[in-house]
BALOBA-1460 file (C-alpha; in Angstrom, 3 decimals):
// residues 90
<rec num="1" residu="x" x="140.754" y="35.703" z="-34.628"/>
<rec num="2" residu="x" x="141.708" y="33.022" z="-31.692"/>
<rec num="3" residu="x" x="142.961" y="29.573" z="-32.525"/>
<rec num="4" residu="x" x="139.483" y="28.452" z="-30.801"/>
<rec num="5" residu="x" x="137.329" y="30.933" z="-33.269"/>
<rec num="6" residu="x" x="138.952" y="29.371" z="-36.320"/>
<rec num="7" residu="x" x="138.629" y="25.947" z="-35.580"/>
<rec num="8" residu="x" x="134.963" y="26.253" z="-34.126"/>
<rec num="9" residu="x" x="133.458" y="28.378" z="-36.542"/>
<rec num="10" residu="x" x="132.326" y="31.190" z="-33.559"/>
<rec num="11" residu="x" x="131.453" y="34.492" z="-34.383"/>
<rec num="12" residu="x" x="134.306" y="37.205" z="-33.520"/>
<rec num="13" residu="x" x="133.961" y="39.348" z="-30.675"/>
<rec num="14" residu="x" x="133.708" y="42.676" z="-32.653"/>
<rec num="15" residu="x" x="130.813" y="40.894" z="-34.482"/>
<rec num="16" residu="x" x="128.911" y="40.175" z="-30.789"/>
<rec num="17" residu="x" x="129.608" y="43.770" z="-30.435"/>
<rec num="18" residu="x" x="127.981" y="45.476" z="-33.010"/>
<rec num="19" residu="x" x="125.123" y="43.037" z="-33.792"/>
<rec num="20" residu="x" x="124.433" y="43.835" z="-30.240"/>
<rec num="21" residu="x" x="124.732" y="47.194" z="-30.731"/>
<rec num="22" residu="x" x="122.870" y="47.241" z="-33.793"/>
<rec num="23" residu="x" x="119.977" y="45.192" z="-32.522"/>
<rec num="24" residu="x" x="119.315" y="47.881" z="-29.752"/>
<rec num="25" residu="x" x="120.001" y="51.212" z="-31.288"/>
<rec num="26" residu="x" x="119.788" y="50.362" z="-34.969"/>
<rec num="27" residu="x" x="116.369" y="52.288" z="-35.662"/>
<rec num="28" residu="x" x="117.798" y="54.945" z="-33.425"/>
<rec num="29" residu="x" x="120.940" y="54.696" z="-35.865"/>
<rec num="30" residu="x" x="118.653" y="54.464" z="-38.795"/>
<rec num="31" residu="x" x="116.918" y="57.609" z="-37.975"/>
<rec num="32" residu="x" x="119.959" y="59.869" z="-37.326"/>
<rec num="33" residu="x" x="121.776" y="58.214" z="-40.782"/>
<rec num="34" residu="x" x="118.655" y="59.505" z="-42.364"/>
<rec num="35" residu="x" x="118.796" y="63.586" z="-40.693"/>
<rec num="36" residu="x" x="122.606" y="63.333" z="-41.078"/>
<rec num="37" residu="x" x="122.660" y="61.798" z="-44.659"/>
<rec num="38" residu="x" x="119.596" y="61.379" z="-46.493"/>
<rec num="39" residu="x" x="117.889" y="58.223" z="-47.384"/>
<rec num="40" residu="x" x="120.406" y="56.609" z="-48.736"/>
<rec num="41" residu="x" x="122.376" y="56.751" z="-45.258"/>
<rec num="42" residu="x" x="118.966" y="55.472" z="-43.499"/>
<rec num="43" residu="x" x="119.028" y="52.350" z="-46.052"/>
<rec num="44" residu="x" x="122.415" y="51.484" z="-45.737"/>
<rec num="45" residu="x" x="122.211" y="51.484" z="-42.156"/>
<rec num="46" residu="x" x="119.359" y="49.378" z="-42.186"/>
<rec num="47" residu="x" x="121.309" y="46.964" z="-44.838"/>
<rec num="48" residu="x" x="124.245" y="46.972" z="-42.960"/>
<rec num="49" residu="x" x="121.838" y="45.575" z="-39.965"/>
<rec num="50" residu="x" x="120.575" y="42.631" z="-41.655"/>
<rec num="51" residu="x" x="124.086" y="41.458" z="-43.084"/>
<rec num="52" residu="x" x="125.375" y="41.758" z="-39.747"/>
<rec num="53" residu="x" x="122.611" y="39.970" z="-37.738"/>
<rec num="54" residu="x" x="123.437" y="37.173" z="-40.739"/>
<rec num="55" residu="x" x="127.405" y="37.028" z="-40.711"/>
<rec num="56" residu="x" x="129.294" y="34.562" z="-39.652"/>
<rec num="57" residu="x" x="132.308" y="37.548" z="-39.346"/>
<rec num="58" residu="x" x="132.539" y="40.837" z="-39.578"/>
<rec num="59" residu="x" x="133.998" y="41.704" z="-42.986"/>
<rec num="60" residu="x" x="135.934" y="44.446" z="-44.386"/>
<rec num="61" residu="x" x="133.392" y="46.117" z="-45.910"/>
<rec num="62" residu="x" x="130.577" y="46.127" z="-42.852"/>
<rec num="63" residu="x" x="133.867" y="47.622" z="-40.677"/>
<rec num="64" residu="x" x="134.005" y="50.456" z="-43.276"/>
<rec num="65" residu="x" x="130.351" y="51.221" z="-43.406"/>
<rec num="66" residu="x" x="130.628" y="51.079" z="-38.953"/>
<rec num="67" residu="x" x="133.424" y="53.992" z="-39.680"/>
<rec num="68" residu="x" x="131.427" y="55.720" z="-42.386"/>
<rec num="69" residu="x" x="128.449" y="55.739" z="-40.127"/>
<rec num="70" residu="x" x="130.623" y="57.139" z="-36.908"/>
<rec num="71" residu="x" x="131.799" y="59.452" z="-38.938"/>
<rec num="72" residu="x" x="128.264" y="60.628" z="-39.946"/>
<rec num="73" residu="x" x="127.428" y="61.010" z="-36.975"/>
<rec num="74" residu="x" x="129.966" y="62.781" z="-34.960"/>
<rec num="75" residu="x" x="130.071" y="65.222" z="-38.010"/>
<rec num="76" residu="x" x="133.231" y="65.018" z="-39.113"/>
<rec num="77" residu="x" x="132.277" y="65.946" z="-42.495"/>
<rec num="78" residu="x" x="129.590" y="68.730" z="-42.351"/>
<rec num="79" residu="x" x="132.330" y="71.684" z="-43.620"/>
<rec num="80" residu="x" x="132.751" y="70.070" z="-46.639"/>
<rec num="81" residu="x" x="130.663" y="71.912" z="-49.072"/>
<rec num="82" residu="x" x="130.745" y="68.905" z="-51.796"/>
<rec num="83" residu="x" x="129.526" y="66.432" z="-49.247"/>
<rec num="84" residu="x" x="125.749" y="65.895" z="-48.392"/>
<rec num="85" residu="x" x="126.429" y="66.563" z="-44.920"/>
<rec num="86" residu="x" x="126.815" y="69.779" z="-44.905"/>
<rec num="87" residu="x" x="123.789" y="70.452" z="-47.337"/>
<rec num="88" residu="x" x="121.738" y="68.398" z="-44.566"/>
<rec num="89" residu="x" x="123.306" y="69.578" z="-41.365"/>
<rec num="90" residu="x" x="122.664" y="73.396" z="-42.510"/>
């Protein structure tokens, strides 16, 4: 965070980032979350939305969820037999 974000109260670039991003592909998001992951992926993309479009900052835990949902989606868990992913993607 830059001296001027701290002392102005301005949201973060990263945060610009993804609430843009989120605000045009979020459904888009939404829907692969949901044929990657199930309905729980779907809803916490869709939570994960609304916090961000809220946030002052991006906080630990919505950067997680970002990398949990990139990860989703570029499949990096579908041989995992334990993981829903691979139940889904088969």
């Amino acid at each position: 965070m830059t001296y001027h974000q701290t002392f102005t109260k301005q949201p973060c670039q990263n945060l610009k980032q993804v609430r843009g991003f989120l605000r045009d592909y979020g459904t888009a998001l939404a829907m692969a979350a949901y044929k990657l992951g199930g309905p729980t992926a779907s809803a916490r993309v869709f939570l994960l939305c609304e916090a961000v479009r809220h946030a002052r900052q991006l906080t630990r835990a919505q950067s997680r969820q970002s990398v949990g949902f990139h990860r989703l989606l570029t499949l990096e868990h579908v041989n995992d037999p334990d993981r829903t992913e691979s139940d889904l993607f088969a």
